[in-house]
N, C-alpha and C positions, 0 to 999 in steps of 0.2 A: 529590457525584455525583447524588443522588437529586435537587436542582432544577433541574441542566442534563438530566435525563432528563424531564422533567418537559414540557418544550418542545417534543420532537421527538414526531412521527408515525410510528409505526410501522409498516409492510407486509410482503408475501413476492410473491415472484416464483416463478415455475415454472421449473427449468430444463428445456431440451430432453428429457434423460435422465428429468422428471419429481423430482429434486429442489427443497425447498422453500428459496427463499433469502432470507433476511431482512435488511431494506434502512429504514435511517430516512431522511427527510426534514424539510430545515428551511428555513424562508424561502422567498421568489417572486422573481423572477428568473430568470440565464442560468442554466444547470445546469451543475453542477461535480461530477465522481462521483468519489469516493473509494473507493481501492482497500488495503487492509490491508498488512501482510508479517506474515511464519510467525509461526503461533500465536496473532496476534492476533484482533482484532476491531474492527466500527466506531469501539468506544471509543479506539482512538489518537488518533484523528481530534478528540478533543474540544478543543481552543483552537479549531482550523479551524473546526467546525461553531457554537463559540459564539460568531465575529468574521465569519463571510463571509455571513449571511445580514444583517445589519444594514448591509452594502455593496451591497444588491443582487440579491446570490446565489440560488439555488437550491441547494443544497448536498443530495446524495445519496449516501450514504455505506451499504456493505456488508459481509454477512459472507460471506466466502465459503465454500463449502461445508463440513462438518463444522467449522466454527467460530463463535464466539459464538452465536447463536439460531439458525444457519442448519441444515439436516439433514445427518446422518452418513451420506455418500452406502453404499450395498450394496458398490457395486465399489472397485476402486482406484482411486485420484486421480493424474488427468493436470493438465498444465500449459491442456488442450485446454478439460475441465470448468469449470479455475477461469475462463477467457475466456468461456466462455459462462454462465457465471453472471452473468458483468458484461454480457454480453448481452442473459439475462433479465428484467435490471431494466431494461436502456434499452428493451426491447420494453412493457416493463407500464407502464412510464410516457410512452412515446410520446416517446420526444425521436430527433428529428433528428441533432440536431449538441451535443456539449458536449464543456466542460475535460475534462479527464482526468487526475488527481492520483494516482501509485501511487510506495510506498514501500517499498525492499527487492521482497523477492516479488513485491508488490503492482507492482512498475514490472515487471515481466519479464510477470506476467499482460497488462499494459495492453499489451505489445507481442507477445504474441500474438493479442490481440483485434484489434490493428494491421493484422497480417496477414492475417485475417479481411473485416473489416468498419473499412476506413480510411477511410470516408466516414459513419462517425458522430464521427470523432476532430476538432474545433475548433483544439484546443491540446492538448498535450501537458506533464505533469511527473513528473520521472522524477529519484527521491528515493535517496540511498545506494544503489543498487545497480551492476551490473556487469555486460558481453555474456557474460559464464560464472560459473562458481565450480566450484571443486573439489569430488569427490564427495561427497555425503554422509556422514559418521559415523556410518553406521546402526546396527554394535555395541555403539559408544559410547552409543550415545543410546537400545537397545534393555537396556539394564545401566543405567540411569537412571529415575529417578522424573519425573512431571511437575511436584513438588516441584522437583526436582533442577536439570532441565533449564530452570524458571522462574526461578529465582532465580539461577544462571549466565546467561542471557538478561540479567537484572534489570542484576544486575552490571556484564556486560562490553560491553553494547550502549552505555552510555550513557559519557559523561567522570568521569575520576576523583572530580571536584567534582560529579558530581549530587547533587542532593539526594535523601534518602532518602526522603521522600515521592514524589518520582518515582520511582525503583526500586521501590517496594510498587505504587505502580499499575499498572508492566508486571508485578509477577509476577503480582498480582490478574489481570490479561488473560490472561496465557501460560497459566499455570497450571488454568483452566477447559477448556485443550483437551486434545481425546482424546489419547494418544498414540500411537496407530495412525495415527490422521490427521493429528499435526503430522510422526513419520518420514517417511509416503509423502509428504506435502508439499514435505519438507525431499530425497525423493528425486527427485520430480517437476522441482525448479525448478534443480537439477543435472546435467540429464541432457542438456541441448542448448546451442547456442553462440547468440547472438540477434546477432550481427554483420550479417549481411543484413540483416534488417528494423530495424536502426538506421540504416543504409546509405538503407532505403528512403524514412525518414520524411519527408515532406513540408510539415509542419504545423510551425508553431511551436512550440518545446520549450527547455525548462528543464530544466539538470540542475543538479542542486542536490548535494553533499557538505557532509561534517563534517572539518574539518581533524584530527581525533584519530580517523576511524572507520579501524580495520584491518579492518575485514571488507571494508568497498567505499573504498579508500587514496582520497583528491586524485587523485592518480596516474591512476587509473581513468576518474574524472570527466574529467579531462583531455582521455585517451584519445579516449572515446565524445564532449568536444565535436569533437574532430577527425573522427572517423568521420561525426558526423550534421550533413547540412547543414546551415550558419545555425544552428547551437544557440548558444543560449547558457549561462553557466554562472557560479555560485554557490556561493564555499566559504562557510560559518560556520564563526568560529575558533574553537577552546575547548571544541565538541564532538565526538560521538561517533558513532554508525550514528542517532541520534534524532534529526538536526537540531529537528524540525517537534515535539516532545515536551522538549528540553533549552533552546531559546530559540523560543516559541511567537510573543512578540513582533516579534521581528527576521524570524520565518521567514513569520508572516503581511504583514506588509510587503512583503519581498518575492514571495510571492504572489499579494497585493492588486497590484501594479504589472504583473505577467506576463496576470494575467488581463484585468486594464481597458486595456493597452496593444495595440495596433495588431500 
């Protein structure tokens, strides 16, 4: 870990609210911003950020608010903040138009910033997630350790055959976050239906699933390529909610192809 960190340039952005958000950059090129899910941090993103800038790329990848480097915002956390945190860095870095890569959470923020501001979105990809989910387990989760709630993450996100070096490097990510800030997160990205605004997308989009994730089924994926115009879509067999994390390979591929293609 320490000589892929060793590469990347590190910033902060302001958000609206006056939160600090911390945001690396790697490579010159088109710009492609990567967007997290719950508990993580930019480090998911590490095969992407160490395969897309030797194609070309500009690759921008963040943390959103109260996670990894980024500030434990004062208030409670909306679905509203984590958009405009992706906001604040497309304002700091001046970009027009880019990719937009979000996974889990991280796809459900990019299409509220959709909603927003659809005229900074290029392309779109929209990784293991789903237009809802069921309530949060806040009891559950509020009777848990960050320990606890990490190494369940670890566990049940990825294919029974991960390897165990991958499972310790989600819990090493999960694990670093607050847990005040991963509940209201986990209550934030529960609390509305995003059917519309997949309805509305206009922009070329990729959804991509894990033929073994139950959290976000094939089924799903399915679903949302039917709702959103002209998508297209992408199972990887044999994995879990990680595609982009349990076969880095195969998933940069076909990322490499969605991005350079027409």
């Amino acid at each position: 870990m320490g000589e892929f960190l060793k590469g990347l340039e590190h910033r902060y952005a302001v958000s609206k609210d006056g939160v600090k958000i911390h945001y690396i950059l790697a490579g010159k090129g088109k710009p492609v911003i990567f967007v997290h899910g719950l508990g993580e941090s930019f480090l998911t993103w590490k095969p992407q950020i160490s395969f897309l800038p030797a194609q070309g790329f500009r690759v921008i990848a963040l943390d959103l608010r109260g996670h990894g480097d980024s500030q434990i915002p004062p208030k409670r956390i909306k679905m509203e903040d984590f958009a405009m945190d992706v906001e604040s860095v497309i304002n700091a870095e001046k970009i027009e138009k880019a990719a937009m890569v979000g996974y889990s959470m991280g796809a459900l923020v990019l299409l509220e910033l959709y909603s927003l501001r659809k005229e900074v979105f290029e392309k779109l990809v929209l990784e293991a997630t789903a237009p809802e989910y069921p309530p949060a387990m806040t009891e559950v989760l509020e009777n848990m350790s960050m320990h606890e709630i990490a190494r369940q993450v670890a566990d049940f996100a990825v294919s029974p055959v991960a390897s165990e070096e991958l499972k310790r490097e989600i819990y090493e990510i999960i694990s670093r976050t607050d847990k005040s800030v991963y509940i209201q997160s986990a209550e934030a990205a529960t609390q509305k239906s995003y059917r519309s605004i997949l309805q509305s997308l206009s922009v070329p989009t990729l959804i991509i699933s894990g033929e073994l994730d139950y959290i976000s089924p094939p089924e799903v994926a399915e679903e949302m390529s039917r709702i959103i115009p002209n998508a297209r879509k992408y199972v990887f067999q044999g994995v879990g909610h990680m595609p982009h994390r349990e076969k880095p390979g195969e998933y940069n591929k076909i990322l490499l192809e969605f991005l350079s293609g027409a």
